[in-house]
C-alpha positions as protocol buffer text, in pm:
chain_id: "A"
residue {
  index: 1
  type: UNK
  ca { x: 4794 y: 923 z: -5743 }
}
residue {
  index: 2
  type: UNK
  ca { x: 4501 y: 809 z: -5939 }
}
residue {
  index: 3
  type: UNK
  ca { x: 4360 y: 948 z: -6245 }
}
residue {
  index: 4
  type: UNK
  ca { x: 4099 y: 1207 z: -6162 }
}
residue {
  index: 5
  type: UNK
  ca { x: 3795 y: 1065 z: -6440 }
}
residue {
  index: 6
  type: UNK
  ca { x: 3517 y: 1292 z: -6323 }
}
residue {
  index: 7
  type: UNK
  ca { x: 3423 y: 1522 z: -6605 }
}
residue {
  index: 8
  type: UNK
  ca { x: 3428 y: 1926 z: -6544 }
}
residue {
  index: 9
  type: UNK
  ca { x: 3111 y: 1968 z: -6441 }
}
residue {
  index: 10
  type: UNK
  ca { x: 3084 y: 1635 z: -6218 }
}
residue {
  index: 11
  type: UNK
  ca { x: 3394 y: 1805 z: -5990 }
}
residue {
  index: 12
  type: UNK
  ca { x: 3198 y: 2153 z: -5988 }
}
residue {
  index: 13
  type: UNK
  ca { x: 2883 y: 1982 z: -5805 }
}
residue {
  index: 14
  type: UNK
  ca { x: 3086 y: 1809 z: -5577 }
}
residue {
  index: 15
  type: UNK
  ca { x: 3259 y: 2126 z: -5464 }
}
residue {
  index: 16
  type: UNK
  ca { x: 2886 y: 2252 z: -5440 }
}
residue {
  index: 17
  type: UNK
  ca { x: 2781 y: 1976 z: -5230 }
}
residue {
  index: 18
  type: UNK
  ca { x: 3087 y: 2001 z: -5004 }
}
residue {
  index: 19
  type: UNK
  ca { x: 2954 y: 2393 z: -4932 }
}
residue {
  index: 20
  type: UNK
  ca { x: 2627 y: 2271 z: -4846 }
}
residue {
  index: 21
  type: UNK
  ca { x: 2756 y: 2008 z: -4597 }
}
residue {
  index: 22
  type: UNK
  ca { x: 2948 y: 2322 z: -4474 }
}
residue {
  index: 23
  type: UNK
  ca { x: 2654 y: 2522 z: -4427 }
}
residue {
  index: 24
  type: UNK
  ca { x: 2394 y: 2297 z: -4336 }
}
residue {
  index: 25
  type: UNK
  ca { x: 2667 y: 2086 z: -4063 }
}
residue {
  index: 26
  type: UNK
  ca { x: 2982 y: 2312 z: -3970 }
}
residue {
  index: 27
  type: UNK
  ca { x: 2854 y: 2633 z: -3951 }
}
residue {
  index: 28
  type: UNK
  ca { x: 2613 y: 2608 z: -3667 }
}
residue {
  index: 29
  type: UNK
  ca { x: 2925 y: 2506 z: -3431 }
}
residue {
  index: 30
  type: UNK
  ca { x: 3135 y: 2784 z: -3509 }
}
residue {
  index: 31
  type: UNK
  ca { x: 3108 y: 3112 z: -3369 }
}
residue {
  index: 32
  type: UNK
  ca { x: 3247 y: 3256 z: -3672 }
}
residue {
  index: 33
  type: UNK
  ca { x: 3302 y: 3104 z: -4016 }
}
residue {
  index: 34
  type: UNK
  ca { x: 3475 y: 3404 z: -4294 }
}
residue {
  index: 35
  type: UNK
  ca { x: 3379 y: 3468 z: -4647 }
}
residue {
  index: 36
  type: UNK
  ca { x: 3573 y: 3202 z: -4906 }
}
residue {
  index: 37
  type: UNK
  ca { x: 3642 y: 2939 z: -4687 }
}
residue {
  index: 38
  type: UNK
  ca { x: 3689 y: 2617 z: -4873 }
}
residue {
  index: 39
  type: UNK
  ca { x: 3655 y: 2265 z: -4688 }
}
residue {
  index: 40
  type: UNK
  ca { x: 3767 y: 1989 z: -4843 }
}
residue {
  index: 41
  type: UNK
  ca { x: 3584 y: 1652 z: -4716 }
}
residue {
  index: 42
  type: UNK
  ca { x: 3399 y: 1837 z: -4464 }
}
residue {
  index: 43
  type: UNK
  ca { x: 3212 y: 1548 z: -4310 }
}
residue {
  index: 44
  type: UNK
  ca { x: 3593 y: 1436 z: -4207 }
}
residue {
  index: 45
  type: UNK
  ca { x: 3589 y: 1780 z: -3990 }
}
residue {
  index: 46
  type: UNK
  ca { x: 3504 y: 1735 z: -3626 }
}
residue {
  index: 47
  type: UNK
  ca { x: 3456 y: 2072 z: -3419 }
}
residue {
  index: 48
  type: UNK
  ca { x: 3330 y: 2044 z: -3027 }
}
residue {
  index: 49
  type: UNK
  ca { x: 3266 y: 2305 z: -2791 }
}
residue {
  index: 50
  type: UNK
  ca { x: 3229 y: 2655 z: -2795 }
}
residue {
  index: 51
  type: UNK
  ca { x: 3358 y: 2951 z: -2988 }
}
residue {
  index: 52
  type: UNK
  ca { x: 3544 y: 2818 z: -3248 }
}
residue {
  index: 53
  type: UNK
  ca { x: 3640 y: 3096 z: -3486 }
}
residue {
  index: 54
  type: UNK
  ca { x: 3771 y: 3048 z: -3839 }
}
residue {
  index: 55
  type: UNK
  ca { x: 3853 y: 3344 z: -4061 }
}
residue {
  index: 56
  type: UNK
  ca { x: 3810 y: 3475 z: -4434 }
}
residue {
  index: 57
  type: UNK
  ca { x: 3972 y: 3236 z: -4698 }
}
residue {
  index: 58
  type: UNK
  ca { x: 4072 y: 2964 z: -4462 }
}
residue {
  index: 59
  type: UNK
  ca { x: 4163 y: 2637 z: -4650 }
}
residue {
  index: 60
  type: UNK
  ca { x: 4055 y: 2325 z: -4416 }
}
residue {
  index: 61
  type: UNK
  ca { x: 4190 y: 1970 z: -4631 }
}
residue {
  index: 62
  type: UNK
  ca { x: 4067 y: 1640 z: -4393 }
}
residue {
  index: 63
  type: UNK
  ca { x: 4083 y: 1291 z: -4479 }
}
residue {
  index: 64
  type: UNK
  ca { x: 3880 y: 954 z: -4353 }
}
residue {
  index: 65
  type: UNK
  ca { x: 4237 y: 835 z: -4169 }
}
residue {
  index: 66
  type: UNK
  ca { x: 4332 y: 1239 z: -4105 }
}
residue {
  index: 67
  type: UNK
  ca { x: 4018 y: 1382 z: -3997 }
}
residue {
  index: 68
  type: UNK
  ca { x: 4074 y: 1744 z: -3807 }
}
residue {
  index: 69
  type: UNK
  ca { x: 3967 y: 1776 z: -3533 }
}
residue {
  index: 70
  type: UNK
  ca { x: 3903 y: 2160 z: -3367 }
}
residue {
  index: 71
  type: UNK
  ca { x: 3792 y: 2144 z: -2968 }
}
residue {
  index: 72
  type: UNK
  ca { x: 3734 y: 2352 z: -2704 }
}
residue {
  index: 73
  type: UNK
  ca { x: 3660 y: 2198 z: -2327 }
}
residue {
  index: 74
  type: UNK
  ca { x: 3720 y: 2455 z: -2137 }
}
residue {
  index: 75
  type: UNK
  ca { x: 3883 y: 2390 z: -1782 }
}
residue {
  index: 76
  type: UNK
  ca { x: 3838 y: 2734 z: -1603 }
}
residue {
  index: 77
  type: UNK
  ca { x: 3569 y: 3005 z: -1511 }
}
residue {
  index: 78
  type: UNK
  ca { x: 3726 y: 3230 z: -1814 }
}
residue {
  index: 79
  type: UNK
  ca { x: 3612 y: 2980 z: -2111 }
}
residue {
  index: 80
  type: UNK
  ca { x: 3827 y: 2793 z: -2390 }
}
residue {
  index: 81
  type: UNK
  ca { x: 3842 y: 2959 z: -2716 }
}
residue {
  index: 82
  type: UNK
  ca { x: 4019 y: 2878 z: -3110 }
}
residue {
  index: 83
  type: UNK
  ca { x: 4056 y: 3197 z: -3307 }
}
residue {
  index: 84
  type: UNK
  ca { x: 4197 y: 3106 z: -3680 }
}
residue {
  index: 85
  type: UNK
  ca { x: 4303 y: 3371 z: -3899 }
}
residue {
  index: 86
  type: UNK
  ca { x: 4201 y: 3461 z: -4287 }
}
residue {
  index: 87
  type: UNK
  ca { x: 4406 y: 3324 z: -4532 }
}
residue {
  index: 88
  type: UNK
  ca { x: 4495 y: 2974 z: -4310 }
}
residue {
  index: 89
  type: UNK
  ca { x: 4599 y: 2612 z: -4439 }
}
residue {
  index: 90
  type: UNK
  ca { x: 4502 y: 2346 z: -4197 }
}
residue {
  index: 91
  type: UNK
  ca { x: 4609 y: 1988 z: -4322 }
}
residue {
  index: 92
  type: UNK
  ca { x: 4443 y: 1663 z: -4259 }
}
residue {
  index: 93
  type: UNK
  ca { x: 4526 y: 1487 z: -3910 }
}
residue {
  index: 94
  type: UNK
  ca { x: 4539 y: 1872 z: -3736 }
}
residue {
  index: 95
  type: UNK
  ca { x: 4428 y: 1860 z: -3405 }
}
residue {
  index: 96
  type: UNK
  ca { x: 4391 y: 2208 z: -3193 }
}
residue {
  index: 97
  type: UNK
  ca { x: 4244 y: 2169 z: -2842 }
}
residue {
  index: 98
  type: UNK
  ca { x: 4175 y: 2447 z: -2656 }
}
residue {
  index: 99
  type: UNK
  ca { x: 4081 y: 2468 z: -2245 }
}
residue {
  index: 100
  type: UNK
  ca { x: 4150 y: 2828 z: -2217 }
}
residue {
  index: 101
  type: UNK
  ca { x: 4286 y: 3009 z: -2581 }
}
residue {
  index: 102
  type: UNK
  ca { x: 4471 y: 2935 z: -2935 }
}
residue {
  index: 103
  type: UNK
  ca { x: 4521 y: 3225 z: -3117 }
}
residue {
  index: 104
  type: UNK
  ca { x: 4634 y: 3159 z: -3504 }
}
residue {
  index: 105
  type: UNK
  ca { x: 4708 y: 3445 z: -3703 }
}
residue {
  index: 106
  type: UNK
  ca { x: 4656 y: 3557 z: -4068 }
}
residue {
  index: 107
  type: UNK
  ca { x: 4830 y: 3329 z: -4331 }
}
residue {
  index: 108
  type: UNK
  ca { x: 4946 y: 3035 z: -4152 }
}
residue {
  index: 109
  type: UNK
  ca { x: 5041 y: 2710 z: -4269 }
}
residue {
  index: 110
  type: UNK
  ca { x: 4948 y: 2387 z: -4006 }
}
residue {
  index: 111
  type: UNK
  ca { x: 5090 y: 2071 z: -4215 }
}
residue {
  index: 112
  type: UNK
  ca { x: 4969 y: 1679 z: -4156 }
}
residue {
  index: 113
  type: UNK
  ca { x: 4916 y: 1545 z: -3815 }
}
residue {
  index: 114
  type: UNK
  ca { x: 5034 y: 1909 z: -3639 }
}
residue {
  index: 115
  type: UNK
  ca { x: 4916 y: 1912 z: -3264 }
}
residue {
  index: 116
  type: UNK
  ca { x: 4817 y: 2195 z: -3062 }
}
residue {
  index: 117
  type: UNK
  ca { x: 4710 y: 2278 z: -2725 }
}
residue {
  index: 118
  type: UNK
  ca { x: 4664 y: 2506 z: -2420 }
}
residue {
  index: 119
  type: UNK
  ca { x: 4664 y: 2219 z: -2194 }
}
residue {
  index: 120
  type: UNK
  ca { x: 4839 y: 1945 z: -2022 }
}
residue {
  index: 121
  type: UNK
  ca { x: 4489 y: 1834 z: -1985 }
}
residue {
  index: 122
  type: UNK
  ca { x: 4614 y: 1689 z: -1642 }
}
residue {
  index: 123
  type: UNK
  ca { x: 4847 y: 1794 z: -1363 }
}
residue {
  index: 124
  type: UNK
  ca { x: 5171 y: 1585 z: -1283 }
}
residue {
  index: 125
  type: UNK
  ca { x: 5039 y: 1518 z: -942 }
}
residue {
  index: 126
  type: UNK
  ca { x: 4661 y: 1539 z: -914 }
}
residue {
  index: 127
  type: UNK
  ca { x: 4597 y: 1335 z: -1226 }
}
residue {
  index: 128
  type: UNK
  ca { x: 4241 y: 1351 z: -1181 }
}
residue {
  index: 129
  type: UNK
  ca { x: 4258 y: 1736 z: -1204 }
}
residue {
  index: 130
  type: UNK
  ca { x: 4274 y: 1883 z: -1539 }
}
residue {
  index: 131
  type: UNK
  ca { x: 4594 y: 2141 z: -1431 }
}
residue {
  index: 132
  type: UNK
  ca { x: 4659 y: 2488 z: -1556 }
}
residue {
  index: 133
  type: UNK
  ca { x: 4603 y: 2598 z: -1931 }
}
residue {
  index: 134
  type: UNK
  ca { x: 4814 y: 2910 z: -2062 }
}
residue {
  index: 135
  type: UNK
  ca { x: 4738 y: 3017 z: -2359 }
}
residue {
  index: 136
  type: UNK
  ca { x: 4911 y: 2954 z: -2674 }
}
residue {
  index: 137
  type: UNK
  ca { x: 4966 y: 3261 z: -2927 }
}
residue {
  index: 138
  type: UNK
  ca { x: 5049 y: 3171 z: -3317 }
}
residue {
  index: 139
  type: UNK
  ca { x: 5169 y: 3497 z: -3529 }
}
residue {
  index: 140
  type: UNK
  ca { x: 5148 y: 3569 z: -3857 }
}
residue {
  index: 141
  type: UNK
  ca { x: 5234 y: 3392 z: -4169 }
}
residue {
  index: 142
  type: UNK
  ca { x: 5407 y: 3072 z: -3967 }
}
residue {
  index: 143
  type: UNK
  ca { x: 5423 y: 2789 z: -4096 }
}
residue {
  index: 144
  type: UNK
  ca { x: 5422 y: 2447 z: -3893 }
}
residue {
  index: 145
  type: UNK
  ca { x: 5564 y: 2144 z: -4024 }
}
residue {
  index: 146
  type: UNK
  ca { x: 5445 y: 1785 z: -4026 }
}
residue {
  index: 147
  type: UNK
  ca { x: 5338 y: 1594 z: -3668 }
}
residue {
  index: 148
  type: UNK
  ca { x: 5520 y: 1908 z: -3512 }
}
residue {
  index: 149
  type: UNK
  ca { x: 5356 y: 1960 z: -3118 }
}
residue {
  index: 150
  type: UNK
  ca { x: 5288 y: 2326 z: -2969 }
}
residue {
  index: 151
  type: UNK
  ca { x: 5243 y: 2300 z: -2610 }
}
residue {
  index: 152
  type: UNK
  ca { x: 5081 y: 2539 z: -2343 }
}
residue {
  index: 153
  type: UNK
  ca { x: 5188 y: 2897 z: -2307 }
}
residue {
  index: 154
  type: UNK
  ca { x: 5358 y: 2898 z: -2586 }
}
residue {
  index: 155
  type: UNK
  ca { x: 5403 y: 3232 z: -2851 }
}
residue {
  index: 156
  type: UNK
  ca { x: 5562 y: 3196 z: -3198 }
}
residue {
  index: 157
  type: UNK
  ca { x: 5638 y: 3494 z: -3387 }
}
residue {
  index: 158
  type: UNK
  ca { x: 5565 y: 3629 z: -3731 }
}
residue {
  index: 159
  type: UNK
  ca { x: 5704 y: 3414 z: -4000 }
}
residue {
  index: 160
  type: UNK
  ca { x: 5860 y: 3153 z: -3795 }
}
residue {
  index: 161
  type: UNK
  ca { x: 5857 y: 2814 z: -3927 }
}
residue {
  index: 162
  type: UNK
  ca { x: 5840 y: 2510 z: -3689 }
}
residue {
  index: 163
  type: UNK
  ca { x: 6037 y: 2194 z: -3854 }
}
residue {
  index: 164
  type: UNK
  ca { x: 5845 y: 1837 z: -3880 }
}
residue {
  index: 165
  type: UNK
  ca { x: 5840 y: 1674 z: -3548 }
}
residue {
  index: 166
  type: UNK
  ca { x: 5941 y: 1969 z: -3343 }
}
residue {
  index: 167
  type: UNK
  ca { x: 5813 y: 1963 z: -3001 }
}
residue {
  index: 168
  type: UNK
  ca { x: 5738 y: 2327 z: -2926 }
}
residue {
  index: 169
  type: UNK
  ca { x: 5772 y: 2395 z: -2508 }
}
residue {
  index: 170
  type: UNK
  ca { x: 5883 y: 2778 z: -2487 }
}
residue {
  index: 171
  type: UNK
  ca { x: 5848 y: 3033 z: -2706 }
}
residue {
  index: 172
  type: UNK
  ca { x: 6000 y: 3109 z: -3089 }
}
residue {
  index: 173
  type: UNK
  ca { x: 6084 y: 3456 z: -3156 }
}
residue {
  index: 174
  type: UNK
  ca { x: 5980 y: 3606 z: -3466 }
}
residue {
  index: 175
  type: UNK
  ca { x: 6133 y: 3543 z: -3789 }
}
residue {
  index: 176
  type: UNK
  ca { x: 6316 y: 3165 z: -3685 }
}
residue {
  index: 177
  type: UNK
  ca { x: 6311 y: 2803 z: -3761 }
}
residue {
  index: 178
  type: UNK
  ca { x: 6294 y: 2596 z: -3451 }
}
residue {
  index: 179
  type: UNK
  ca { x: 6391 y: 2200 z: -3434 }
}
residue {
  index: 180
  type: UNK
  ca { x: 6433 y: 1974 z: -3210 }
}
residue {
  index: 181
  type: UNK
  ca { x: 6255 y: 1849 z: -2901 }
}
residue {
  index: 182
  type: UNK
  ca { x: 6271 y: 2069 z: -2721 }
}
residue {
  index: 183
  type: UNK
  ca { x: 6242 y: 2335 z: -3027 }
}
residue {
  index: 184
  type: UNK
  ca { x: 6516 y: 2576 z: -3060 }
}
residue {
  index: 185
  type: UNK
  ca { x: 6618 y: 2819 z: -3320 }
}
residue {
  index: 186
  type: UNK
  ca { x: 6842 y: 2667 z: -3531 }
}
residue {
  index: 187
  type: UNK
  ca { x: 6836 y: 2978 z: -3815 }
}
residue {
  index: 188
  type: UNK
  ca { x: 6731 y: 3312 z: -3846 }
}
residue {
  index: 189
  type: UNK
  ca { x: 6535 y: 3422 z: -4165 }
}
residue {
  index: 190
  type: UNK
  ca { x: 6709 y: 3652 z: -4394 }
}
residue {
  index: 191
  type: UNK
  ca { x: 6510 y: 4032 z: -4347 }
}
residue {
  index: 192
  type: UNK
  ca { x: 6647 y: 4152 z: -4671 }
}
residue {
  index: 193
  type: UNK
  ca { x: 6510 y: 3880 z: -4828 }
}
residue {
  index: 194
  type: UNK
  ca { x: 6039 y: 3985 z: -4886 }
}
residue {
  index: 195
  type: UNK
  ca { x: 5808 y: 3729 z: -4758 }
}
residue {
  index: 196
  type: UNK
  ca { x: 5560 y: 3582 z: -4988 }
}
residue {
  index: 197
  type: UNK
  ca { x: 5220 y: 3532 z: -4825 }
}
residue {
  index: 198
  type: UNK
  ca { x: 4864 y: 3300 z: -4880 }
}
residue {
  index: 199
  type: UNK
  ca { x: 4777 y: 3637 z: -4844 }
}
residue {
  index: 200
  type: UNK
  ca { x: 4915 y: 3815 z: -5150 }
}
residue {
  index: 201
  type: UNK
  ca { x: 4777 y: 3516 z: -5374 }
}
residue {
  index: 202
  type: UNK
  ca { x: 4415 y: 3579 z: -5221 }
}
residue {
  index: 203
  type: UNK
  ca { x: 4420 y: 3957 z: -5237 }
}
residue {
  index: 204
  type: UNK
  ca { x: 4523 y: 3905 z: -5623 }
}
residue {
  index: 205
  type: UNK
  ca { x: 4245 y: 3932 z: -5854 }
}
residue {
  index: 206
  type: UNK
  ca { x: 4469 y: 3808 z: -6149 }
}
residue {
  index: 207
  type: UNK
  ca { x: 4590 y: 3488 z: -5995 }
}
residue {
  index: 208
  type: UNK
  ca { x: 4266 y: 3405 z: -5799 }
}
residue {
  index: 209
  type: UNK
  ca { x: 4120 y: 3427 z: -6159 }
}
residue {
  index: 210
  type: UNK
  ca { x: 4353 y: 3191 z: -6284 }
}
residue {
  index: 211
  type: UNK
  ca { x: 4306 y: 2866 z: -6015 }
}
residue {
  index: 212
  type: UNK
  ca { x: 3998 y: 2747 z: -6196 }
}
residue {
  index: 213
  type: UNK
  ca { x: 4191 y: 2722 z: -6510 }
}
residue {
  index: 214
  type: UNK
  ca { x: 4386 y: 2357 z: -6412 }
}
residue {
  index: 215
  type: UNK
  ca { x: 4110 y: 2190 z: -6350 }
}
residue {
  index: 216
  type: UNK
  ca { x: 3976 y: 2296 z: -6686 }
}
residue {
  index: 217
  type: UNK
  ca { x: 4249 y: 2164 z: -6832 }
}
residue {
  index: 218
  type: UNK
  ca { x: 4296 y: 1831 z: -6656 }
}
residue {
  index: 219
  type: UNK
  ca { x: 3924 y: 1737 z: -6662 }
}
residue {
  index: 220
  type: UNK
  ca { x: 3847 y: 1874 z: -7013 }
}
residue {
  index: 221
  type: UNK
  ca { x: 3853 y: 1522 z: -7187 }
}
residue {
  index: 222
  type: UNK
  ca { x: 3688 y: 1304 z: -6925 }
}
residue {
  index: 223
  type: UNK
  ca { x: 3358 y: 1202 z: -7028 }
}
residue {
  index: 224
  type: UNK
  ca { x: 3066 y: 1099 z: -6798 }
}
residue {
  index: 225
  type: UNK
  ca { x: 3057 y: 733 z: -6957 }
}
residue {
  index: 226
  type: UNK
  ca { x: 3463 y: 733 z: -6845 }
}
residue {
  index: 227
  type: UNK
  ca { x: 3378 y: 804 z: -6517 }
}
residue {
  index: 228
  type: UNK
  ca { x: 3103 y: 563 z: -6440 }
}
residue {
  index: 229
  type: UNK
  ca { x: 3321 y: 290 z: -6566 }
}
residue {
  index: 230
  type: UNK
  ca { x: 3605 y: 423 z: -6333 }
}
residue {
  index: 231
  type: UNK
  ca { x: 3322 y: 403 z: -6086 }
}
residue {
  index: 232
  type: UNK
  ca { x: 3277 y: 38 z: -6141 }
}
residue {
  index: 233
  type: UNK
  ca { x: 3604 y: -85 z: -6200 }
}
residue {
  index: 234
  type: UNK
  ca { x: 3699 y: -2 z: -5770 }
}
């Protein structure tokens, strides 16, 4: 990884800026958008149709080769809909597509490249028709691993965890980890054992206080000279 060279207060205007892309671009296409929601490289953030709901505390990373992408096209009389909870982690190169409704709960985890959708978008025989949606149902605090795939009518349960590359075609009762194409439980999680959340780091004043202080840290001896030669040394 490179060497961050951007002084303190250079990184603190940036973050700025990326609210006010937020604001001024995002926020107008989503029905909802929650208190504390952080987007990193927003302009990498492509959201179509309409509602598109994303909660309190939501955590949206995208890239230039990963952008995320958050539709809704919706293929019957009811609508399409995306409902993310608070307290969410969506990685670069998510893609959620919705043609009837996605439902994400509170505290989820969506790593790189994870795909998911409430539609074949075409039916096996009439391929110019866009076939049934059913809609997909994500619990709480699950987490789904990298370039996993969660297809129509799907429901995962609290907790689960979905490994990397799973394809996901019927649903994971709570508490599992599901692998495989097709995905099937391969463990159950221990109950005995308390579940840490995004959650409980969010609803802690203490450690919430304490995330600024790396950066401090890290940036404290970068000067603005050191950056701009950084700058011209690409």
């Amino acid at each position: 990884m490179r060497k961050d060279y951007r002084p303190y207060i250079i990184k603190k205007l940036y973050l700025e800026f990326q609210q006010w892309y937020v604001n001024r671009f995002l926020r107008p296409r989503l029905k909802y958008l929650g208190k504390g929601t952080l987007f990193m490289k927003p302009w990498h953030v492509e959201i179509f149709g309409w509602p598109v709901e994303i909660g309190d505390c939501v955590h949206v990373v995208a890239s230039s080769d990963k952008k995320v992408r958050l539709s809704v096209w919706s293929l019957t009389t009811e609508g399409g809909r995306i409902h993310i909870g608070n307290y969410c982690l969506i990685s670069p190169g998510v893609r959620i597509s919705a043609a009837l409704e996605v439902t994400i709960g509170d505290s989820c985890m969506i790593a790189h490249s994870a795909y998911i959708t409430d539609s074949d978008w075409h039916d096996i025989y009439d391929r110019v028709s866009g076939g049934k949606p059913l809609p997909v149902k994500i619990g709480n605090n699950v987490w789904i691993g990298d370039s996993a795939i969660i297809c129509k009518g799907v429901t995962i349960g609290d907790n689960s965890i979905i490994g990397a590359g799973a394809v996901v075609v019927r649903d994971i009762p709570p508490n599992s980890v599901a692998a495989g194409n097709p995905a099937g439980v391969v463990k159950q999680l221990d109950s005995h054992i308390k579940i840490r959340t995004r959650a409980d780091c969010f609803l802690n004043p203490e450690l919430m206080a304490q995330i600024d202080t790396p950066d401090r840290d890290f940036l404290k001896d970068n000067t603005l000279l050191g950056w701009l030669r950084s700058l011209a040394s690409l």
